[in-house]
N, C-alpha and C positions, 0 to 999 in steps of 0.2 A: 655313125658318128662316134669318136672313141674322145672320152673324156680322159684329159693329162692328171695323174695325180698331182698331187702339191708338193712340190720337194723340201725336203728342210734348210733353212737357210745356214750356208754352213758359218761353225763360229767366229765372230772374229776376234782376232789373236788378242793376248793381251798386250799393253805397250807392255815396253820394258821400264825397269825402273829409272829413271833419270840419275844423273851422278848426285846432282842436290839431296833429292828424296834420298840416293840411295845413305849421303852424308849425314843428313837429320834420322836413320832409319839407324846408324851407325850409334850416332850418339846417345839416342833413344836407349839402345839395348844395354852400350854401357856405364850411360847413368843411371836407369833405371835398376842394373842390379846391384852399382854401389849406391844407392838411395834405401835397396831391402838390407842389403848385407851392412852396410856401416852406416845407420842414418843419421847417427851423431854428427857426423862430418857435416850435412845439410841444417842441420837445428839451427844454428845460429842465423843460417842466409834468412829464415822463416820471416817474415815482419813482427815485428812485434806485436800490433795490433790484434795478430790475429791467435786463438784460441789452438791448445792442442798440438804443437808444431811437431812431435813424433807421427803423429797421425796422420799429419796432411805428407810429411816427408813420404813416410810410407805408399799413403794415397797417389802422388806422384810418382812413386820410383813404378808401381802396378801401370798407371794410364800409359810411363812414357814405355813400358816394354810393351801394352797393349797396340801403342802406335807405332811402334818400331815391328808387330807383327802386321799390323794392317798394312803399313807402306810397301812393305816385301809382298804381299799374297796378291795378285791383281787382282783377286775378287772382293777386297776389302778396301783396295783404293781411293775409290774414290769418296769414301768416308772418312778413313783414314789420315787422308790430305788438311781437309778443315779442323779435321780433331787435332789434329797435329798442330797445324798452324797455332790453333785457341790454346793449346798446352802451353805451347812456348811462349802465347800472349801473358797467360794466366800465371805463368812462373817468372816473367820479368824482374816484379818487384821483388822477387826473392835476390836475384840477380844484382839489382840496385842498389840492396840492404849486403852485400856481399862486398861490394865494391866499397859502399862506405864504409865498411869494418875493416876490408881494407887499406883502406887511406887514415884511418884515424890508429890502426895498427902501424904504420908506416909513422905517423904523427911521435907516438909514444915508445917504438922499438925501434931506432933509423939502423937497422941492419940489411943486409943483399936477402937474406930469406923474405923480409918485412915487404922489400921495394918489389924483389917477384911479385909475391901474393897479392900487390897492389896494382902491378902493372896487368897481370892476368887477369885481374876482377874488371878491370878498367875497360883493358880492352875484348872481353866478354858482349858487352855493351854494346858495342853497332852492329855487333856480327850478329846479333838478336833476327834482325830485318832481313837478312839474308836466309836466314832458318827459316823465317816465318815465311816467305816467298817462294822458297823451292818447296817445301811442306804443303802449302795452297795448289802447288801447281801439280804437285803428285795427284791431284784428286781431279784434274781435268783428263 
């Protein structure tokens, strides 16, 4: 009677990145390194509420290039995807506090620089949901 060894089950492949993840994996890298390189620029979006805002600027610009390596490596994927997603939960009100600076910039400077920076902060804003959702789905 001859006993069959056990074979190795061969690997299977990684997905590929999806075009969303691969869009939020984009973003990631290039805010994350103007968030270390200029964090001044983010200070202000920071809430006021909150303590520290060089720090957390910092803190952020580090997580999103972290998530912007996990969504590229398929073996960090599927962590990656939720951590991903909660960053850009977690950074909203930044986002929020952005858009109302400015609109009350817009209020007190009515110039085409003023109305940009109001119309980009603004519509920032839904495209949040979209990030958050390809991001999640990286991780499936």
């Amino acid at each position: 009677m001859t006993r069959s060894l056990p074979t190795a089950a061969a690997p299977t492949p990684a997905r590929p990145l999806t075009r969303g993840a691969g869009v939020v994996a984009a973003a990631f890298l290039v805010s994350g390194v103007v968030h270390l390189v200029r964090p001044r620029v983010f200070e202000p979006a920071v809430p006021r509420a909150l303590p520290r805002p060089r720090d957390l600027v910092l803190a952020s610009g580090v997580a999103e290039l972290a998530c912007a390596a996990g969504l590229v490596l398929p073996a960090t994927r599927r962590v990656a995807g939720p951590a991903s997603a909660a960053l850009l939960a977690a950074v909203f009100p930044a986002n929020v506090q952005m858009a109302v600076d400015g609109v009350r910039g817009l209020a007190r400077h009515r110039s085409r620089g003023a109305a940009v920076r109001a119309g980009v902060t603004l519509a920032r804003l839904p495209l949040q949901w979209p990030l958050i959702r390809w991001a999640a789905s990286a991780g499936r």
